[in-house]
NUVO-67114 format. One record per residue (C-alpha): residue in one letter; x, y negated, z negated. Coordinates in steps of 0.02 Angstrom, whole numbers, padded with zeros to 5 digits, always signed. Layout:
aXYZ/...
***
This chain:
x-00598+01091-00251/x-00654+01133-00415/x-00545+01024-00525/x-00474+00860-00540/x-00367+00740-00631/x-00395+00577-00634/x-00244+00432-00653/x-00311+00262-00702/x-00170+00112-00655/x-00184-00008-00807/x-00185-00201-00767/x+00021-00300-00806/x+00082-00436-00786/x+00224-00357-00712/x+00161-00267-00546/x+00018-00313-00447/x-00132-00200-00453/x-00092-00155-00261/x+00089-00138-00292/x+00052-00013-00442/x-00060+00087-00315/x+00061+00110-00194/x+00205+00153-00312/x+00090+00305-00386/x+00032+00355-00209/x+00212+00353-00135/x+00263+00487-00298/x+00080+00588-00278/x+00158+00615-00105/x+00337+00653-00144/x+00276+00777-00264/x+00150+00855-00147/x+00302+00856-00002/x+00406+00953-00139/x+00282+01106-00195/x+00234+01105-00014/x+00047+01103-00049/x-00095+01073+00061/x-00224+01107-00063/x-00248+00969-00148/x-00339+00819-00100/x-00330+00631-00149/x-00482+00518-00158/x-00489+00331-00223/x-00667+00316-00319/x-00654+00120-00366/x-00653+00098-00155/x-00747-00041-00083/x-00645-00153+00031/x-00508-00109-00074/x-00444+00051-00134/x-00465+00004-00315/x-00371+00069-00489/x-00406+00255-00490/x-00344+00374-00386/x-00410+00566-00414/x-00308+00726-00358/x-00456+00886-00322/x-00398+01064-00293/x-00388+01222-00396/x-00341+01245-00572/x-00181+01324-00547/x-00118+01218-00406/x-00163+01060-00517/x-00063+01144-00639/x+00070+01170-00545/x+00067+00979-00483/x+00083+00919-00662/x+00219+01047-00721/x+00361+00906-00685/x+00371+00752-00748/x+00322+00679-00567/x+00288+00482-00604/x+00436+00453-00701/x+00469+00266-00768/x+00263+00220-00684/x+00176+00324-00832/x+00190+00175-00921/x+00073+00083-00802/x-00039+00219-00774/x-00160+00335-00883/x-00152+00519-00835/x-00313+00633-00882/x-00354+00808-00899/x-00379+00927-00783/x-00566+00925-00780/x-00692+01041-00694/x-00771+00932-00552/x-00978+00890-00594/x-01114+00990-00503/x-01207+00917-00363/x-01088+00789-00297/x-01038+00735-00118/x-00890+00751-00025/x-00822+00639+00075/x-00646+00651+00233/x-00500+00543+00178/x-00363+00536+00322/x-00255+00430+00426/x-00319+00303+00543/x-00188+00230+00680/x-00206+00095+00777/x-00164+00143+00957/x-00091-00024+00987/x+00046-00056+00871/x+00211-00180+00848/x+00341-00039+00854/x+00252+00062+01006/x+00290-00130+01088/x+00448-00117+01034/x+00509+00051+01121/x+00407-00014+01296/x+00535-00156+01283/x+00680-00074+01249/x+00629+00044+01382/x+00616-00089+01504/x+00417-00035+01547/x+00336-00197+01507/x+00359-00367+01585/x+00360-00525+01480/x+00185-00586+01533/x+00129-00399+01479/x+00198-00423+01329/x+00105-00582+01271/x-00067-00490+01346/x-00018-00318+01246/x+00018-00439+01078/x-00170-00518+01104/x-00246-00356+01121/x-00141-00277+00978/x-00228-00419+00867/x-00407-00407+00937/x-00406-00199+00912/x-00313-00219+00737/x-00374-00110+00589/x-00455-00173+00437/x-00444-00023+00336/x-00387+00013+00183/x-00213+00047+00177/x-00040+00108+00042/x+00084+00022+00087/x+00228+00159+00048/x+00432+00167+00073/x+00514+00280+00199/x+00610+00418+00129/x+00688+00449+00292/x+00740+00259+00333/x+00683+00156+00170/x+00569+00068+00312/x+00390-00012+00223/x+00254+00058+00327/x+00079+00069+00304/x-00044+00215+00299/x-00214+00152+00343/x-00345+00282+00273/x-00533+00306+00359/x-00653+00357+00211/x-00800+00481+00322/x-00971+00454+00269/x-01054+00552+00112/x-01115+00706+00133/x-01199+00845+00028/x-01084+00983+00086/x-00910+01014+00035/x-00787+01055+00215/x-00636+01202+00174/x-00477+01142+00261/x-00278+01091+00238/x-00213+00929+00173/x-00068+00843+00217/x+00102+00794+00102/x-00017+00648+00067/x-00170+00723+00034/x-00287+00683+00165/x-00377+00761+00304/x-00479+00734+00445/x-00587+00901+00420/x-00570+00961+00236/x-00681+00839+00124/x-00648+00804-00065/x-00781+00772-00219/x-00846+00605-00204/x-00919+00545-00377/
***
């Protein structure tokens, strides 16, 4: 996790900010799903409740590269500022960005009643619980390549921490173990 590049989504009056963000994060992941990587990381350094404007990609030199060698936003650059590849400062922390999941959830619901396993009075006592044990995370709110389906991919951002954690990334960047530059 040398490098990074850094993609800055400029304000218009023709997609919301959180729109823009999810439009870029859905292509970061196509294009990650297509070279197959699971070296390169995503982190979102504007996050405070939200996720914010910027979204950074960290991994090596070549692999970064590589990631850039096709035109991979298409009709979004216009909406979005692309940077160098740039050699990651000394003496930063790392932080974990992955996937959070709610254990309770409307479409787990959904398969217990089409199953027949849950009774209607369950039902309104599983929907109560389902909204006291919701997630407040941050979230991307991308489009299903498999089914078109909008569906949300709350993130958990771990704690700082001084030393950087070797690992795999998914098709969207994150991981539990593996920790990216934090700066």
């Amino acid at each position: 996790m040398d490098y990074f590049i850094e993609m800055k989504l400029q304000k218009n009056s023709v997609l919301r900010p959180n729109v823009l963000l999810n439009n870029v994060y859905t292509q970061v992941h196509r294009r990650l799903y297509d070279m197959q990587c699971t070296t390169i990381g995503v982190s979102f350094p504007d996050y405070r409740i939200i996720l914010g404007q910027r979204v950074r990609l960290h991994g090596s030199l070549d692999e970064l590269k590589r990631f850039l060698s096709i035109d991979w936003l298409g009709d979004l650059k216009k909406y979005c500022t692309i940077g160098d590849i740039e050699k990651v400062p000394p003496n930063v922390q790392h932080r974990t960005i992955s996937r959070v999941q709610s254990t309770m959830s409307q479409s787990k619901l959904r398969r217990l009643i089409e199953r027949g396993t849950i009774n209607e009075e369950d039902v309104k006592k599983y929907k109560i619980e389902m909204l006291k044990k919701g997630l407040d995370n941050p979230y991307v709110e991308l489009v299903s390549g498999s089914n078109g389906k909008l569906h949300r991919r709350y993130l958990q951002i771990g704690e700082p921490q001084n030393e950087s954690v070797s690992g795999e990334f998914d098709s969207f960047g994150l991981s539990k173990q593996a920790t990216v530059p934090w700066f």
